[in-house]
C-alpha positions in Angstrom: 1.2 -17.4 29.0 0.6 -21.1 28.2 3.5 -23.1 27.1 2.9 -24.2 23.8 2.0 -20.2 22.5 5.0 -19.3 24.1 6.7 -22.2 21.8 5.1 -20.7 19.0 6.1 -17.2 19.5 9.6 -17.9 19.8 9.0 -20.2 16.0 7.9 -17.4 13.9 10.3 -15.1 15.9 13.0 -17.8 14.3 11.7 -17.4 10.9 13.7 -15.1 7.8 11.9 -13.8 5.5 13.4 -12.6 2.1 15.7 -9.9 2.4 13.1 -7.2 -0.2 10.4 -7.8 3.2 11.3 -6.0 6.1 9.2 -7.9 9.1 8.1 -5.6 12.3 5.5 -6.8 15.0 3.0 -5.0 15.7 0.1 -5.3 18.1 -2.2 -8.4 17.6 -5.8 -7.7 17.0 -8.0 -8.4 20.5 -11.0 -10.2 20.3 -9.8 -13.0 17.4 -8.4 -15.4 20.2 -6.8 -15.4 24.0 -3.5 -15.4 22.8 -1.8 -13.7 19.4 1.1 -12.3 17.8 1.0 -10.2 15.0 3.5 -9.5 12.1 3.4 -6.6 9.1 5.8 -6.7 6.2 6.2 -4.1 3.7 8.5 -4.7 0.7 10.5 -2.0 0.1 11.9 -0.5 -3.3 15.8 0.4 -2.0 16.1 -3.5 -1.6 14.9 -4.4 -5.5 14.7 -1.4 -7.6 13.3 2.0 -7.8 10.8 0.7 -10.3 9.4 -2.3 -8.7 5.6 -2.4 -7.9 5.3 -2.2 -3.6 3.7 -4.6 -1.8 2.3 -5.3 2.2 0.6 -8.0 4.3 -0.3 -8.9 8.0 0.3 -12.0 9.6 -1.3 -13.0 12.3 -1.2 -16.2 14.5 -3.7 -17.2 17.1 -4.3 -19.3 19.9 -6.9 -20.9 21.5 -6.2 -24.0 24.2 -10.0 -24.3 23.8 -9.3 -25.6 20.1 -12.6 -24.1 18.4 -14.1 -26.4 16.4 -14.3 -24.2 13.1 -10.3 -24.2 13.3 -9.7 -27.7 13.8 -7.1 -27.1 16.5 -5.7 -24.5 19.2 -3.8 -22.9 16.4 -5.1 -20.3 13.5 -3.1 -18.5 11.4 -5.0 -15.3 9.7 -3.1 -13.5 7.0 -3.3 -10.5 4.7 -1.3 -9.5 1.9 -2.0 -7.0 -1.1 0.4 -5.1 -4.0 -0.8 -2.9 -6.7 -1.0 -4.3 -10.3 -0.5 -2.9 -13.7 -4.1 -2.7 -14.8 -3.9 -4.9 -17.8 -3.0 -7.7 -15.5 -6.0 -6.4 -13.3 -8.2 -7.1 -16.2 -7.3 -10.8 -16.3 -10.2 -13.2 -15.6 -8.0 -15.7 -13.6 -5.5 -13.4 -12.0 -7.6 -13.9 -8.6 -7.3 -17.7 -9.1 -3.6 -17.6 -9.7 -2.8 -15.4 -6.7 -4.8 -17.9 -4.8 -2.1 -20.9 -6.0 0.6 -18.2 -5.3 -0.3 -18.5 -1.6 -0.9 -22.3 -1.8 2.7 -22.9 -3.8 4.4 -20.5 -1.5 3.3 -22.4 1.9 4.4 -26.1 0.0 7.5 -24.9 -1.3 8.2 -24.2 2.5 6.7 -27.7 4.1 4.2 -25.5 5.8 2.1 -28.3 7.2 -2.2 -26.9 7.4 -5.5 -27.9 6.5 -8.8 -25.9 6.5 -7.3 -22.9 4.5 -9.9 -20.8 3.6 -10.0 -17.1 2.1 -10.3 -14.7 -0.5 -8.8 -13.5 -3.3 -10.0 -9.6 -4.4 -8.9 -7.7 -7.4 -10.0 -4.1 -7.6 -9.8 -2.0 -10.4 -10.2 2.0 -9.6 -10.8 5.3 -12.7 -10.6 8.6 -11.4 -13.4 10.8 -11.9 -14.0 14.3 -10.8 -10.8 16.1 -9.7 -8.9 12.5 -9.9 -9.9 12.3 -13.1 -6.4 13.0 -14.7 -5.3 10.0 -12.2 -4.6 7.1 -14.7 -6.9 4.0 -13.9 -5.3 1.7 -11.4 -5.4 -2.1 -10.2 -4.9 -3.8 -7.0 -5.0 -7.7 -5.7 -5.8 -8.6 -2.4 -5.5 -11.9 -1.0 -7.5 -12.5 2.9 -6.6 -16.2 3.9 -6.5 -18.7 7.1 -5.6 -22.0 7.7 -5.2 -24.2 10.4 -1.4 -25.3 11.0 -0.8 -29.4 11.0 2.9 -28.4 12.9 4.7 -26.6 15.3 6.6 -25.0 12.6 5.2 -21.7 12.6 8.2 -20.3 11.0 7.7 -22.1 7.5 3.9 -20.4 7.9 5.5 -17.2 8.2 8.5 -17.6 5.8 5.4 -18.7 3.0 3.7 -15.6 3.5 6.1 -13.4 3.2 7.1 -15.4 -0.1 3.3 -14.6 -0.7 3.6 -10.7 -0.1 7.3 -10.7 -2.5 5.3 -12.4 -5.1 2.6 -10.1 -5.3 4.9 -7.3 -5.6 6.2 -8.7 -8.6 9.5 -9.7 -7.5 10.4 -13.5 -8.7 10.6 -16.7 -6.4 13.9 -16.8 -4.6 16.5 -19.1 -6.0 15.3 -21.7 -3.3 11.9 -21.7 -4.9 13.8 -22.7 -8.6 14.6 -26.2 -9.5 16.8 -26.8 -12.2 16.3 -29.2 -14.9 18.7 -32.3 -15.1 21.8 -31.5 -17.7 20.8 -34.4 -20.2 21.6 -34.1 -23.7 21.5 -36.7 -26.0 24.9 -37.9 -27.6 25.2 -37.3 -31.8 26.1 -40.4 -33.5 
């Protein structure tokens, strides 16, 4: 195994995602690149509440000492993540544009440094018909992205996406993702 994958293995080894997102890895798909490691995370509903809305994603980061010319460098990093929605929220004209930012924010927030992010973002909205016709109509987004890393810091990559998959589920940013405002007040005279 070449050096630098190795290097990168033991990175998003290294990285923590949120405590709601339990991380496993699983085989890496064969054919994508020489070399590859594969995550999945599923949030799960004893960590935040019975109630909350479940979500799941894949990560995936490849290597190629070749460097491919479509990626830009030996490194890609292919990811997956998708949650049910309430269907209202399905409905929204720009809910596929704000996942999109979600994914984007989530990577800044953790200095994951990339260019050539590409990808897509899919809502589906589902009625039953038939003998799933009592089935109440149903939503889902679906976000399909890659981007080249600009670093060796694979674990910010991985800790971004699994912000990614958290939001998606509905849970809120964690408290490292919330700035609060200065305490200025003006004085009364």
């Amino acid at each position: 195994m070449p050096a630098p994958f190795e290097l990168a293995i033991a990175s998003v080894r290294h990285a923590t995602a949120r405590p709601e997102l339990e991380l496993s890895e699983i085989a890496a798909p064969t054919g994508m690149a020489p070399y590859a490691i594969a995550l999945a995370g599923d949030v799960h509903p004893q960590r935040h509440g019975l109630d909350s809305v479940l979500g799941t994603g894949r990560f995936v980061l490849l290597y190629d000492p070749e460097e491919p010319e479509a990626w830009g460098g030996a490194f890609r990093i292919v990811c997956f993540a998708q949650a049910p929605l309430e269907t209202d929220i399905g409905l929204d004209p720009f809910v596929a544009e704000v996942a999109w930012s979600w994914l984007i924010d989530a990577l800044d927030l953790r200095t994951a440094d990339y260019h050539s992010a590409s990808g897509t973002a899919t809502k589906v909205l589902s009625t039953g018909f038939g003998e799933l016709s009592g089935q109440s109509d149903g939503a889902q987004l679906e976000i399909r992205a890659s981007w080249t890393p600009s670093d060796l810091d694979f674990a910010a990559h991985v800790e971004g996406w699994s912000d990614l998959v958290c939001q998606l589920a509905g849970l809120p940013p964690t408290a490292d993702a919330v700035s609060l405002l200065p305490d200025i007040r003006a004085s009364r005279d």
